[in-house]
N, C-alpha and C positions, 0 to 999 in steps of 0.2 A: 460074554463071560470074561475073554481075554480082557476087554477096556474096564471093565470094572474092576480085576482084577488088579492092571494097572493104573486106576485111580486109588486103588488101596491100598497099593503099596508106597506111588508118590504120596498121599494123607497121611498113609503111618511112617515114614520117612521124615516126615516135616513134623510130625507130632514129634518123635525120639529128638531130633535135634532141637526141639523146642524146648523138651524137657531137660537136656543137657542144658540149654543154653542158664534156662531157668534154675538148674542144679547150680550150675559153675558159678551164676550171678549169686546165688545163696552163698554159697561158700566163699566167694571173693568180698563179701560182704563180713561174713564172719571173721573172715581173714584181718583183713584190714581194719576191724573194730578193733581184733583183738591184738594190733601190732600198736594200732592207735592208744587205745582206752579209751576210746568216746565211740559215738556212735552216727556221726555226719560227716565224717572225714571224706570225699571224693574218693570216688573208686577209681583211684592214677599211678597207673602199675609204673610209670616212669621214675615216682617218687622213689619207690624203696629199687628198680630193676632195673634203673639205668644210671639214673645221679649217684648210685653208690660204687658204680664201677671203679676200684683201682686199680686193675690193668687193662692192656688192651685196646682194640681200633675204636668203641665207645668210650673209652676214659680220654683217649686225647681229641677225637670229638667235643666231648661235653665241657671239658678243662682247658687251661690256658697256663702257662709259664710267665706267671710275674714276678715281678721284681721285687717289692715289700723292702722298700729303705729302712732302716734300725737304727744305726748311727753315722755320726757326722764330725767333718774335722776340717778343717781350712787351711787353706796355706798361708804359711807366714804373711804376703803382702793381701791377703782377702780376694787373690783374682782368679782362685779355685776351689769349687771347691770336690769332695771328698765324702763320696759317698757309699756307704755298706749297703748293697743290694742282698738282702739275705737269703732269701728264694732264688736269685742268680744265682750264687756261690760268684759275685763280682763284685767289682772298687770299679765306681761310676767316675766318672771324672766331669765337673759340670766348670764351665765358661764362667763365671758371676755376673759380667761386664753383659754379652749377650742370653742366659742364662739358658744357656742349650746344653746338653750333654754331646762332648766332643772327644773320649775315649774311653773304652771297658777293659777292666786287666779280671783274669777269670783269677779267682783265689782258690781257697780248701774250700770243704765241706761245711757250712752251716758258720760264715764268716758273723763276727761279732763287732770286733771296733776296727775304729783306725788311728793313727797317729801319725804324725807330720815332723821333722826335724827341721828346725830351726831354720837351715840353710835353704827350704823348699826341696830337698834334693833324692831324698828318703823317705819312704813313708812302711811302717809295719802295721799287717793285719792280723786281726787275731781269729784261727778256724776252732772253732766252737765244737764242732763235733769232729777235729782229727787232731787233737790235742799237740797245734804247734801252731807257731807263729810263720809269716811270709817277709820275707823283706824284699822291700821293691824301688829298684832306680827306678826314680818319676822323670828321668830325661829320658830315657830308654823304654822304659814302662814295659820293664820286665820283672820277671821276681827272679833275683839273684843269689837268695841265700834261705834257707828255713830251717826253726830253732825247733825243738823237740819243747814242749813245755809241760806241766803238769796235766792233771785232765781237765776239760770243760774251761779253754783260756777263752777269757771274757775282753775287761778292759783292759788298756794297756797305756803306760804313763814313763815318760822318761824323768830320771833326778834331774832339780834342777839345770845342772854343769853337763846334761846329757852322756854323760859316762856310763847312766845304767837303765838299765831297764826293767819295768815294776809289771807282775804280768797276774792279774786275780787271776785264778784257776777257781771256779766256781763250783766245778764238781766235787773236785776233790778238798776242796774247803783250805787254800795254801795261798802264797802269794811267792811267786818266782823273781830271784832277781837276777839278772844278767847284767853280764862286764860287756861292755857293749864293742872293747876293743878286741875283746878274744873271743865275742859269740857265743861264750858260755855260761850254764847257770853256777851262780855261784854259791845261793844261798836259795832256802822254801822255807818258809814261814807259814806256821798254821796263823787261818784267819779264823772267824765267824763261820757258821753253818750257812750254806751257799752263799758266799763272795762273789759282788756281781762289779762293782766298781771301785774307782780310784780315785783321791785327789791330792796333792800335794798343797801346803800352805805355802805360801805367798816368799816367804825367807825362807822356804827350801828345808826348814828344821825338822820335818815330821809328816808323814803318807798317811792319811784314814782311810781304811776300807770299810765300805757297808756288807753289809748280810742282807741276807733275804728271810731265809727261813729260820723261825726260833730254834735256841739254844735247845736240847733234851731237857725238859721236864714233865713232870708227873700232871694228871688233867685236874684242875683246881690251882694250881698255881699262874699267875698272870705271864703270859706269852714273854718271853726277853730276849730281846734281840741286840747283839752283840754289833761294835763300831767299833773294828779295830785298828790301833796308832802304831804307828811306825815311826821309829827314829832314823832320823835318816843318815845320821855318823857313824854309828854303830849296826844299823841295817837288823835291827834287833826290834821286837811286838815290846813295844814302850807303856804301852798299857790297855786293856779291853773295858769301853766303857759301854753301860748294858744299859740298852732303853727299854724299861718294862712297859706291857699295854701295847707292847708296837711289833712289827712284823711289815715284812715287803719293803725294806729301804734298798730303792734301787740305785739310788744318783745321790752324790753328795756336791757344795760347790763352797767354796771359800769365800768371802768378799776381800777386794784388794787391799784393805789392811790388815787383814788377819783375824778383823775382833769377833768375826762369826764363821762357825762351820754348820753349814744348812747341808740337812740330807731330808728327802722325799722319805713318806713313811704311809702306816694304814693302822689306826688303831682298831685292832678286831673286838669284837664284843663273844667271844665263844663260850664263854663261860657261863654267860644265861640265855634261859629259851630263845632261840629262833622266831615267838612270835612276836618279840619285842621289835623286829622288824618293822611294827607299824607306830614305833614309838620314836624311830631313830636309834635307836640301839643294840646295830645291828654293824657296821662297820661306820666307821668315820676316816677323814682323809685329813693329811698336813704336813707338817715339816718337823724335823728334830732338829735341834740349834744348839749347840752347844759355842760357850763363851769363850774366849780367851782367859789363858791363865791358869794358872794350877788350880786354884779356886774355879774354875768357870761351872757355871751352874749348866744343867741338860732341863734344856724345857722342850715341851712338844706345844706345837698349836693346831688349831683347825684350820683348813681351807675352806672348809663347808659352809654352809649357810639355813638356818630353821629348818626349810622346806626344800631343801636345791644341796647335791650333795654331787663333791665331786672326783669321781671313783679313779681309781687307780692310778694317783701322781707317778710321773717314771722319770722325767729329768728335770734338772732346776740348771739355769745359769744366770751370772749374777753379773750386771753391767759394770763397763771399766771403772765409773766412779762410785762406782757401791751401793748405790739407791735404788736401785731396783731389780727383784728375782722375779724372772719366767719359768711358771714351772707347766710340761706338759703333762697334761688329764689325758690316759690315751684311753679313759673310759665312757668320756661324754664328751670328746672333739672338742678340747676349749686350752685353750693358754691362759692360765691365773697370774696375773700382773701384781707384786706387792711392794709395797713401800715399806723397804729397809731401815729406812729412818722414824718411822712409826712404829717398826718393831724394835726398835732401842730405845726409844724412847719408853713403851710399853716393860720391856724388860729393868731401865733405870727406874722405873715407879713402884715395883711389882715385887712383893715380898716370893722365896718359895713356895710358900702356903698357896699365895694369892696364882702363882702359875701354874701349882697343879689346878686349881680350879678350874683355869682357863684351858686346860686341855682337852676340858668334853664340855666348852663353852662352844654351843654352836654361833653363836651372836655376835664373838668377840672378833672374826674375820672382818666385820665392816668398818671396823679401824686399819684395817692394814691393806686388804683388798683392792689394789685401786682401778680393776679392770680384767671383764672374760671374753678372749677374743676366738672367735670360733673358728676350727680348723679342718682340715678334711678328712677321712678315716682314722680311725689308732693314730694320733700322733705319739712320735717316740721322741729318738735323738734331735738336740737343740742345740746350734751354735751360734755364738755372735761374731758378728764381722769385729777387724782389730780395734775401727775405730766406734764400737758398738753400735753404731745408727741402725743396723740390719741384725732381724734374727730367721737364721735360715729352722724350719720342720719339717723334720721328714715324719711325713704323712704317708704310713707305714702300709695301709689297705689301698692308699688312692693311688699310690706310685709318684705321687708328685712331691714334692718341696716347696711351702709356702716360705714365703717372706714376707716378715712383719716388718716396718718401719717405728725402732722403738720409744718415738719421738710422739708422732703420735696415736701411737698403737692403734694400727690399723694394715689389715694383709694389701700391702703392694704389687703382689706377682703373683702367679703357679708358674714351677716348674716343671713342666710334664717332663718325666725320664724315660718316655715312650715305653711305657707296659703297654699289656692289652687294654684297646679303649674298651669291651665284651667283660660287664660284670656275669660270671658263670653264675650256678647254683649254689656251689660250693664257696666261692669268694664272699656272695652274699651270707651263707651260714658262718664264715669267718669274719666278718662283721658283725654281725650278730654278737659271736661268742668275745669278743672281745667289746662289747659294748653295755652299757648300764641300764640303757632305755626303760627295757622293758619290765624293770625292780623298782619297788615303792621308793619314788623320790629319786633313782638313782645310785641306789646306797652302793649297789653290785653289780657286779656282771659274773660270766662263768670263768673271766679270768681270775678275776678277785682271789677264788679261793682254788682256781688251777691253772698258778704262774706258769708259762711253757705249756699250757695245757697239760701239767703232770698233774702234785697233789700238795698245798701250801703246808702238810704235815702237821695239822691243829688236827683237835679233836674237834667236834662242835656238838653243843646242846640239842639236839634235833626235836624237843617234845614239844606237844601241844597243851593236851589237857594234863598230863603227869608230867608235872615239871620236874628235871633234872633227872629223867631215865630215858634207858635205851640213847646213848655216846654213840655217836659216830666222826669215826678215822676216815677223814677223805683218803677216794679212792681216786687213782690216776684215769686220765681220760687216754692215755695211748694205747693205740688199737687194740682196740677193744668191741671192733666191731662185731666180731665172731662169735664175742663168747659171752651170750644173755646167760641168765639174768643178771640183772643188777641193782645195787643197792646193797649193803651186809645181808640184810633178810631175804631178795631174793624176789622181793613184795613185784618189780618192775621188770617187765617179763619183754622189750624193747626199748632202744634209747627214748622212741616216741611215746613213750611214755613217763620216762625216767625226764626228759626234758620238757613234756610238754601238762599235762594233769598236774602229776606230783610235781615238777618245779613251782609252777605257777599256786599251789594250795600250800605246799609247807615252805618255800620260800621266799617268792617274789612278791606273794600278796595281791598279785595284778591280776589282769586275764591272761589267758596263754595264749602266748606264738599264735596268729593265724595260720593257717595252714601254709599255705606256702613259704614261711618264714620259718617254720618245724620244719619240713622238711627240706630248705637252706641248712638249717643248724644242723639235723642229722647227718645231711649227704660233707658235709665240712667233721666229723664228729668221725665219720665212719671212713672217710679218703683222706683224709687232710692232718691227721694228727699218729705221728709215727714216733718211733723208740731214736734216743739217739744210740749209737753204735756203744756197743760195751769196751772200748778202750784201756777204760782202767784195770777190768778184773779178766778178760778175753778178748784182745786185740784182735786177733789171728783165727780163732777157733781150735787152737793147741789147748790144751789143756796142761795146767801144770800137773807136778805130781802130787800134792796135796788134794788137787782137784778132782783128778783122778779118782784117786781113792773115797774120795768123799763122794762122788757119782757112787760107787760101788755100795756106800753106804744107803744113800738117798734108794736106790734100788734093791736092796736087799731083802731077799723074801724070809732070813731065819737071822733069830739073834747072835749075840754072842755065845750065848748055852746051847746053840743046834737046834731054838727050840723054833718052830716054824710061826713066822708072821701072821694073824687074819689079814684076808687079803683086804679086807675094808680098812685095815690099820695100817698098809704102808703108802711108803710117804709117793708113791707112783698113783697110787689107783684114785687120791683124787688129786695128784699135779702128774698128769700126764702131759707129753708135745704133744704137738708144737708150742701152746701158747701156757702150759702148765697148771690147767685146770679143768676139771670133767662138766663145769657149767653145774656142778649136781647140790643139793644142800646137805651138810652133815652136823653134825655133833662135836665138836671136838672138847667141851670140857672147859671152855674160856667164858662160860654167863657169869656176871658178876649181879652183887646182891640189887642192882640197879637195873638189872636189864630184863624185861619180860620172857619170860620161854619161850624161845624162838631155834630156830635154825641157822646156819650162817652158809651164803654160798662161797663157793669155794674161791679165794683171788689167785689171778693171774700170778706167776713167778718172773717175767721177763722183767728183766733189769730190775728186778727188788731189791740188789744193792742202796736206789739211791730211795728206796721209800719207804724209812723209816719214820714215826714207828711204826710199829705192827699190830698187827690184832684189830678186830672191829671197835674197840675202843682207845687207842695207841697204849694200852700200859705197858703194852713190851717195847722198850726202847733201844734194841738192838737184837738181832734173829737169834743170838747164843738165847736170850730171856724168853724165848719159846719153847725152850725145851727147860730149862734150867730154875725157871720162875711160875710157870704156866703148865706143867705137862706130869702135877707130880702121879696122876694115875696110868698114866701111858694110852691118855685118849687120842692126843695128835700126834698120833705115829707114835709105835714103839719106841722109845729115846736111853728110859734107865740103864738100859745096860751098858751102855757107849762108854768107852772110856773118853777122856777128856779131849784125846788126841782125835775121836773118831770124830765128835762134837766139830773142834774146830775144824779138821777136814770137810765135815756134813758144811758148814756155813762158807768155807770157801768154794766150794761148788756150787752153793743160791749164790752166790755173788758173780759169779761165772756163767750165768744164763741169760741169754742175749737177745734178741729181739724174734720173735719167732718163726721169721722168712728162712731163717739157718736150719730150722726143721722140718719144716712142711714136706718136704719134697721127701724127706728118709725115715717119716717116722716109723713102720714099720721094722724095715732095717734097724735105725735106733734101738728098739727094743728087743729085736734079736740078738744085737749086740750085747745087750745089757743081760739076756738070758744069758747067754754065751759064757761072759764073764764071773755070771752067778756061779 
């Protein structure tokens, strides 16, 4: 009786755990269908349980500290050169001669360009995310002095006579200039909506800056993206010339007489269905050219080709005798070689008429085209040696620097700037998302339409079979790991989902990501893409007084009559911290006659300052037209009673909300406080 009894119990001991095993296999399956949306995915708890690690002794395991070059800048005699490690927070210093890297000078926070003076003797950098400039003795290779600048300093350019200094401030949409004898600003200049570069003409007469993101308009009006002149006697905005149809001009370059200014561009197609994707008109790629002369005409042309499209141009530079621009594609790894003199030629024959046509001519590049030379990761920033024979790339994902020989275009070297030789999981998902590959022909990638991995601030067509309903406002991709669903509707219940089904059926038109390639892009999606610091509106985490009060507002449980808030209508219960939304769907009263009855999940508030516009279809073009344009029943939070003052406090307090690591740790407390104060 004992051994039986103990066969009985080892038998049903091993049955229970069988059944467990068989239960947890059930549900791990369920699990991961439903994180997926499909139904074959590997059952690989690494995928979502360890590659998404961002902190901690498995995140620095799994991850690696690279380098990612951005931009590039030379020394006066060509025998240095000058490199933005942007993932360091470093200024590389490479050999030319032996082409080694032979010193690191650590910069700010999220470094953007460089510049060189004349003498070799100075070089200033620009931190992107600590909104100031470094200046650095290059004999000493120290940083000796740092300038406070606007928010978000990008490029940086000295006046001809080096007396000053020309500084885009991207974020806050200005352009800084400084006396270069006294170190101070003298003069801010509103540019274009995000100002990303600089260039000055040849005779010193006049600075263009590019934009990035269109001008504020209404959806049905063509995208215009602003290229703003600067005089340079007067230090005065000489005039803003608008390229409609265009959006993403990141790099503009002169040719050495002056008679062309070429800026990098992307013509978006948002304004018809998304399925036109398998048409070709869906995005296109090329250049904006504007002539010399009061008269000079603005044409746009294609880079593109029928079937071969090539996504997301980000720098052009144009050789010492003017014949030929390099522009880097850092969306299909290729450098577009063009002949300058075919395109003047084309321009002397070519009525108006005849060049707008040419601008969604996919065919007309194979006059001017003269060569795709292919490059290693994201190429970005592009310099040429003084006496042009060399063009240095920095090859932004590889960590290295190619060199083209522009003679006969063809890559002479890598520069390895010793990153890690260990591609992680994540590096690979960051290739991915900056790459076009996997989109019909090329058209896109996920940077395309989320420059910085934020949000290029279009609306876009999203329908299939009901054409021209249901608009969608891209949404920012910064961390955002936290807080599913996603999509305005709500419909995509994981990013693997969001980037892997639904991309690949209402986007790409392709197959989707294989698995291991989704789950690259997720674990890059979910560790890899962060807020930059709120500087402009909450440096410090002070609050001003305005702010203040406007917190007091945004929390308030009763109106201005006493009369008490539903708790489903204030504006806490669905933007709660940390990350300033309950993940929940509601009602708020914003369907328009276009949009199918639906729900909207709720979006994040961390740094909405810079993402406008609003609403699931951007028709509010600044956060006051959420309440003021958009809210006349008092469905999105009680607002009618506010007086005007309360209004503008309420909106200086969203603009004041910062990346959500500021509250994780207190938000209880937080909201005690906020009782407290009630």
């Amino acid at each position: 009786m004992k051994r039986n009894k103990k066969i009985f119990l080892v038998f049903g001991g091993l049955a229970i755990i069988s059944l467990f095993f068989i239960q947890f296999h059930k549900w791990s399956v369920h699990h991961v269908n439903y994180i997926t949306a499909v139904d074959d995915h590997p059952l690989n708890c690494m995928s979502c349980h360890l590659y998404i690690q961002k902190d901690g002794i498995a995140a620095k395991l799994i991850n690696e500290d690279y380098l990612s070059p951005y931009n590039l800048s030379l020394a006066p005699d060509g025998k240095k050169l000058y490199v933005i490690a942007q993932d360091a927070n470093a200024l590389l210093i490479v050999d030319t001669k032996t082409n080694k890297v032979i010193d690191k000078i650590e910069v700010g926070e999220k470094p953007h360009s460089v510049v060189i003076k004349n003498d070799g003797e100075t070089a200033f950098v620009s931190n992107q995310w600590a909104d100031n400039l470094y200046e650095i003795d290059l004999t000493s290779l120290k940083v000796i002095d740092t300038l406070k600048t606007g928010s978000g300093p990008a490029e940086i350019i000295f006046s001809p006579d080096e007396k000053f200094l020309y500084v885009v401030d991207s974020y806050s949409s200005e352009v800084s200039i400084f006396n270069l004898q006294t170190k101070t600003e003298i003069k801010r200049l509103m540019a274009g909506n995000n100002p990303v570069a600089a260039v000055f003409s040849p005779d010193g007469s006049q600075a263009i800056v590019t934009s990035r993101r269109t001008l504020p308009i209404p959806y049905g009006t063509p995208p215009m993206t602003e290229l703003t002149v600067i005089d340079a006697a007067s230090q005065r905005v000489k005039e803003r010339k608008i390229f409609e149809n265009a959006y993403l001009m990141e790099n503009a370059a002169f040719t050495p007489s002056g008679d062309l200014a070429i800026s990098t561009l992307i013509r978006p197609k948002n304004l018809i269905p998304s399925v036109q994707v398998e048409r070709g008109w869906m995005m296109t790629h090329g250049i904006g050219i504007i002539e010399s002369g009061n008269e000079g005409r603005m044409i746009q042309l294609l880079t593109d080709e029928p079937n071969s499209y090539y996504s997301d141009p980000f720098d052009i530079v144009i050789s010492p005798d003017g014949q030929k621009a390099f522009i880097s594609h850092s969306g299909v790894d290729i450098i577009t070689v063009i002949d300058l003199n075919e395109i003047r030629a084309l321009l002397a024959e070519s009525t108006q008429e005849k060049l707008d046509y040419y601008s969604n001519h996919l065919g007309i590049s194979a006059r001017y085209v003269i060569k795709r030379i292919p490059t290693g990761a994201n190429p970005k920033g592009l310099v040429l040696s003084p006496d042009g024979k060399y063009l240095y790339v920095a090859e932004r994902l590889e960590d290295k620097i190619a060199v083209i020989n522009t003679e006969t275009l063809e890559t002479i070297n890598s520069i390895d700037l010793n990153g890690p030789s260990r591609i992680t999981v994540a590096r690979q998902g960051r290739r991915l998302f900056n790459n076009s590959g996997h989109t019909f022909q090329n058209q896109y990638g996920c940077y395309t339409c989320h420059p910085d991995s934020h949000e290029d601030g279009l609306v876009y067509n999203m329908a299939g079979a009901d054409m021209g309903r249901n608009l969608a406002n891209t949404q920012t991709l910064r961390d955002i790991g936290d807080i599913p669903p996603y999509k305005w509707n709500g419909k995509n219940s994981s990013i693997y989902k969001q980037d892997g089904m639904r991309f690949s059926t209402i986007l790409t038109r392709t197959e989707s990501f294989n698995y291991d390639d989704l789950d690259a892009l997720v674990a890059y999606i979910v560790t890899g893409i962060k807020n930059p610091p709120n500087l402009r509106y909450n440096p410090t985490g002070e609050l001003t007084a305005a702010q203040k009060r406007g917190k007091k507002v945004f929390y308030r449980t009763h109106t201005n009559c006493g009369k008490e808030i539903p708790v489903e209508n204030q504006c806490a219960t669905c933007h709660p911290p940390p990350y300033f939304t309950n993940m929940q769907m509601a009602d708020v009263g914003t369907l328009s006659d276009t949009d199918d009855p639906m729900l909207f999940d709720a979006p994040q508030l961390n740094n909405i300052y810079e993402s406008a516009p609003y609403l699931h279809d951007g028709s509010a073009a600044t956060l006051e037209e959420l309440w003021t344009k958009f809210n006349d029943d008092d469905e999105h939070g009680v607002a009618n009673d506010m007086l005007k003052d309360q209004l503008n406090d309420l909106v200086e307090y969203l603009k004041s909300i910062r990346d959500a690591k500021y509250y994780k740790d207190d938000v209880e407390e937080y909201k005690a406080d906020i009782n407290q104060e009630n």
